[in-house]
N, C-alpha and C positions, 0 to 999 in steps of 0.2 A: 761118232756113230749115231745115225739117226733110225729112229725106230718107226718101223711102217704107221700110218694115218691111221688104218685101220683098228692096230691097237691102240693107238693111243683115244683113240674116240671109243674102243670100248671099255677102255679104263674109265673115261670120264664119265661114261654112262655108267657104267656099273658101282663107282666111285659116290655120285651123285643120287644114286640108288640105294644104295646102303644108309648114307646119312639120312638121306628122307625117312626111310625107316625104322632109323632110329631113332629118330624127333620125335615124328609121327606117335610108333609105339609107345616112348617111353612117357610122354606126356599122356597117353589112354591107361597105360600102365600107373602112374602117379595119381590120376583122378580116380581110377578106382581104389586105391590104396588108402589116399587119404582125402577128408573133405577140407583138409589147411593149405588156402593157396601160397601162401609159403613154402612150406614142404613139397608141395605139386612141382612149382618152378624149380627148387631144386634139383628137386631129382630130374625133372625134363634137361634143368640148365647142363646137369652133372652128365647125365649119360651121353647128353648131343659131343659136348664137349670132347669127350674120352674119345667119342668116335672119330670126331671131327682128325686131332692130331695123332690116330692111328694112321687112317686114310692118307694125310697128307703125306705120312712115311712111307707106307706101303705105295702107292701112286706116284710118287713125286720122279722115279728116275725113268717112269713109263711115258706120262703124259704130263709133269707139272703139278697132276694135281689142283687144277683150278677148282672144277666143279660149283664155279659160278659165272655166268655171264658175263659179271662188269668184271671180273679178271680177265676173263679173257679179251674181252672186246680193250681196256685198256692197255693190253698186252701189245693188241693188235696196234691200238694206235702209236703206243710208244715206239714200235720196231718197226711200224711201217716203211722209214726210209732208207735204213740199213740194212732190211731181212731178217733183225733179229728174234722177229717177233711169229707169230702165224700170217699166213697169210687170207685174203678173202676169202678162198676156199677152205682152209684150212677153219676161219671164224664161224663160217656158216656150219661147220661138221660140229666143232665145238659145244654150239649155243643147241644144236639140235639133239646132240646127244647128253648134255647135262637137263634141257627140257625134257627130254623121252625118260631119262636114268630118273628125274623126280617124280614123275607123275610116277611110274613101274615102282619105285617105294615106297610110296602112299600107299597103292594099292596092295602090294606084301605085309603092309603093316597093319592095316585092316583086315586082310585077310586072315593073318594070326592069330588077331583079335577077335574073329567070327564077326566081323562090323560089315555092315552093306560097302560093298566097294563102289568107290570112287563117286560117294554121295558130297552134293555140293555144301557146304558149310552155310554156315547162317549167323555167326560172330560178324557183325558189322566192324569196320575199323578204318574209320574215316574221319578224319579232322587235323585241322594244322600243326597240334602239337605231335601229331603219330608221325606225322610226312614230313617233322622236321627233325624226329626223332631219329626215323630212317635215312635221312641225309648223313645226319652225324655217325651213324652207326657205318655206314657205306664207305661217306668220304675217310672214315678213320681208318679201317679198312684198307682203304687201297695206301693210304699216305705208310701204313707200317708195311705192305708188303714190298710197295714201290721204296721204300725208304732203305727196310733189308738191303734190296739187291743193291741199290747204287752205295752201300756203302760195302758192301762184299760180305754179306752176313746170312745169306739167305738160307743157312743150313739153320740158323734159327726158326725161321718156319712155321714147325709143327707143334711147337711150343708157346710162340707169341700169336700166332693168329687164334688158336684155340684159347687164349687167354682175352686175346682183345672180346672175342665174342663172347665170352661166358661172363668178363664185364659190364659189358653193352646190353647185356640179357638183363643185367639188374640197373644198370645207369642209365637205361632209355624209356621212355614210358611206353615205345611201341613194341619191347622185347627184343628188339636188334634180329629181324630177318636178313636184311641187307643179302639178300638173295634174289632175284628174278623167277631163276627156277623154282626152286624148292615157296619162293611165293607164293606160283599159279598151283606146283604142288598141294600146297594147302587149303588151297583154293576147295581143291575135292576129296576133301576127309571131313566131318561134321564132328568136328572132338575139339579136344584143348588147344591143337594149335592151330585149327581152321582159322581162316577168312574169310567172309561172303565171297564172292568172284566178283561183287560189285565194288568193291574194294582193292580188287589187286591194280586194278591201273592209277590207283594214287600211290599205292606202293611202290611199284615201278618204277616210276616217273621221278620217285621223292632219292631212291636208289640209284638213279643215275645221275642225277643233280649232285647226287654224293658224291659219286664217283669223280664226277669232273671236278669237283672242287679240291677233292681227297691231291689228283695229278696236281692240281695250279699247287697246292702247298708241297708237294714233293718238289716241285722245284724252286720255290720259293724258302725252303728248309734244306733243302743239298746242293742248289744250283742248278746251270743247267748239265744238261744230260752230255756227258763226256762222250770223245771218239769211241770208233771200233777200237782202235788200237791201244785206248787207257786202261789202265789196274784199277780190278776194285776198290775204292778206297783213295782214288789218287784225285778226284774229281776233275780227270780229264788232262790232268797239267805232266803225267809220268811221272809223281811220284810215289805213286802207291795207289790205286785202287779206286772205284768208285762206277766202274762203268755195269754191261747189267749184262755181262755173257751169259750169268748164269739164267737170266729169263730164255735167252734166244735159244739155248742148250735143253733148260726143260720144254720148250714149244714143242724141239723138236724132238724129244725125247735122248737128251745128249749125254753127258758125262755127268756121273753119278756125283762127281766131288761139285758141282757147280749149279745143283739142283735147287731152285728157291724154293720150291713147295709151296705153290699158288691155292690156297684154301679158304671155305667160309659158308659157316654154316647158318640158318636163319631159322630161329625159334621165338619160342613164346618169351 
């Protein structure tokens, strides 16, 4: 069963809207609370966290559950030859509504907070070790989501992706955004988890170099990518498993049992 475009892009938007504001908020929430940034990131790291592998459960039999860019757009490139994936049209809805769903939670979560809406940030955060941060945080990312599926696991999910990030948050020195959206998001809030906007295009940039590296070790850690017609888990050969129905199944909003839950959230 596939579930109309329509919703499934307003999943993503709405999906990707929530998380922004609960970043957003709970990091403005934390700085007012306490002056130990310690305490601050936790509590930002805790709350994004909790949302994040709510979201991916609730979303994931709608739309997947991406609510990131470089999932989807890898999605896209994985399934491009088989159809399992989105398609062009379907990338461009994707990438537009998890853009539109981040900036719209920024601004709800300022709003909350009685903060001038969608004021641009002034946190610089530029330099080689941030952009190499965000590679690693990105490429990890995609290597455990893409890693899930071709082993036929992807009901884990909402549990390992919220955990890879809430890792990343303390192991990275740039805080593990490894988001696109929810970057430019931050771009326009002036709080804890801003970025200049002069800054977001090395973040970007440092996040999709992740991305594609994060693919090259999925296949260089699982092999290559099995037929339509292999089991999860079988790596292509029939004996059991490894291929990625369940990505092409949440694209298109498919069968609940086969659902990866594509998620990732990007904080301080």
């Amino acid at each position: 069963m596939t579930t109309p475009l329509p919703r499934r892009l307003a999943a993503e938007a709405v999906g990707t809207a929530l998380l922004a504001a609960v970043l957003v908020g709970s990091g403005v929430r934390a700085s007012g609370l306490s002056a130990d940034g310690g305490v601050q990131l936790l509590a930002n790291v805790l709350a994004s966290v909790l949302a994040l592998g709510v979201l991916v459960a609730l979303l994931s039999p709608v739309s997947g559950a991406h609510l990131n860019p470089v999932l989807t757009a890898a999605a896209w490139w994985t399934g491009r030859r088989d159809g399992t994936g989105p398609g062009a049209g379907e990338l461009g809805g994707y990438l537009l509504a998890q853009l539109g769903g981040a900036v719209a939670g920024v601004a709800l979560a300022d709003a909350m907070f009685g903060r001038p809406l969608l004021a641009p940030a002034t946190q610089v955060r530029a330099s080689g070790q941030l952009w190499l941060a965000e590679a690693v945080a990105t490429g990890g990312l995609v290597l455990l989501v893409f890693g899930l599926l071709r082993t036929g696991r992807g009901r884990l999910a909402p549990v390992a992706v919220a955990a890879w990030i809430g890792a990343a948050c303390w192991g990275t020195s740039s805080g593990s955004f490894a988001n696109p959206a929810l970057t430019v998001g931050r771009a326009l809030s002036d709080g804890y988890t801003g970025i200049a906007p002069g800054s977001v295009a090395g973040f970007v940039l440092a996040q999709v170099a992740g991305a594609v590296v994060g693919l090259a070790l999925v296949a260089v850690v699982f092999g290559p990518r099995p037929g339509p017609g292999a089991r999860p888990g079988s790596g292509g050969d029939g004996r059991g498993g490894g291929g990625e129905e369940g990505l092409g199944a949440a694209q298109r909003g498919g069968v609940v049992e086969d659902l990866p839950g594509l998620a990732a959230v990007a904080q301080q």
